[in-house]
C-alpha positions in Angstrom: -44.3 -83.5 35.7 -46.3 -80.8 37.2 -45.3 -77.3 35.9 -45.7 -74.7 38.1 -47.2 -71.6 36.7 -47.0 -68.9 39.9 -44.2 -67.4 38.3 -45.1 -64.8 35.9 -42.7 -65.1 34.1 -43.3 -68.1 32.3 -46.8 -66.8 30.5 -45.4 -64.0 29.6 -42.8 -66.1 27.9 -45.7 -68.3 26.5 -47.2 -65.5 25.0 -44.4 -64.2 23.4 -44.0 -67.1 21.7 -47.2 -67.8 20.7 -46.5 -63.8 19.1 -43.4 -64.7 17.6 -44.7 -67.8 15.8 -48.0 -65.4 14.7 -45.6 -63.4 12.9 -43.2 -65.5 11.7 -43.0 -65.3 7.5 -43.9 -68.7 7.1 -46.9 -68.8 9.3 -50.0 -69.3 7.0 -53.3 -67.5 6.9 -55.2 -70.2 8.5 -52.8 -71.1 11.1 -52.8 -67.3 11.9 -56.8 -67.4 12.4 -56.6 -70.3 14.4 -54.4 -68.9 16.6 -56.3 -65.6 17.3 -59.7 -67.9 17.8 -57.8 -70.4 20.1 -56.4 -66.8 22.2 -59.9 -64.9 22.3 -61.3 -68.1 23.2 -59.2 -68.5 26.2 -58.7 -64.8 27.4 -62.0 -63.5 26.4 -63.3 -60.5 24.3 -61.9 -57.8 26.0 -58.6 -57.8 24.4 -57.4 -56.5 21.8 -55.8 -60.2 20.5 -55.2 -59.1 16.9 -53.3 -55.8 17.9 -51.4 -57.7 20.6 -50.2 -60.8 18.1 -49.3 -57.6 15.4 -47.2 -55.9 17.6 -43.2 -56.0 17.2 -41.8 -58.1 19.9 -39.8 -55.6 22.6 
């Protein structure tokens, strides 16, 4: 099944996730690192990842 990404609305959703799980209590240390390498690694130095995945979800 393809998915079609031309909505915006669907990374935006993707990245909220990807936040929510980040912040969720159990998330561990590691698991958080990875997460901010795997996101740096794909959108590039320029953003601020860590004060991105810290921020309270709207």
């Amino acid at each position: 099944m393809k998915i079609d990404v031309i909505n915006g609305h669907l990374p935006k959703q993707c990245m909220e996730m990807v936040r929510n799980i980040y912040n969720h209590p159990n998330t561990n240390k590691h698991t958080k690192q990875f997460i901010r390498f795997e996101l740096q690694r794909i959108l590039g130095r320029e953003y601020d990842i860590k004060g991105y995945l810290q921020e309270k979800s709207k």
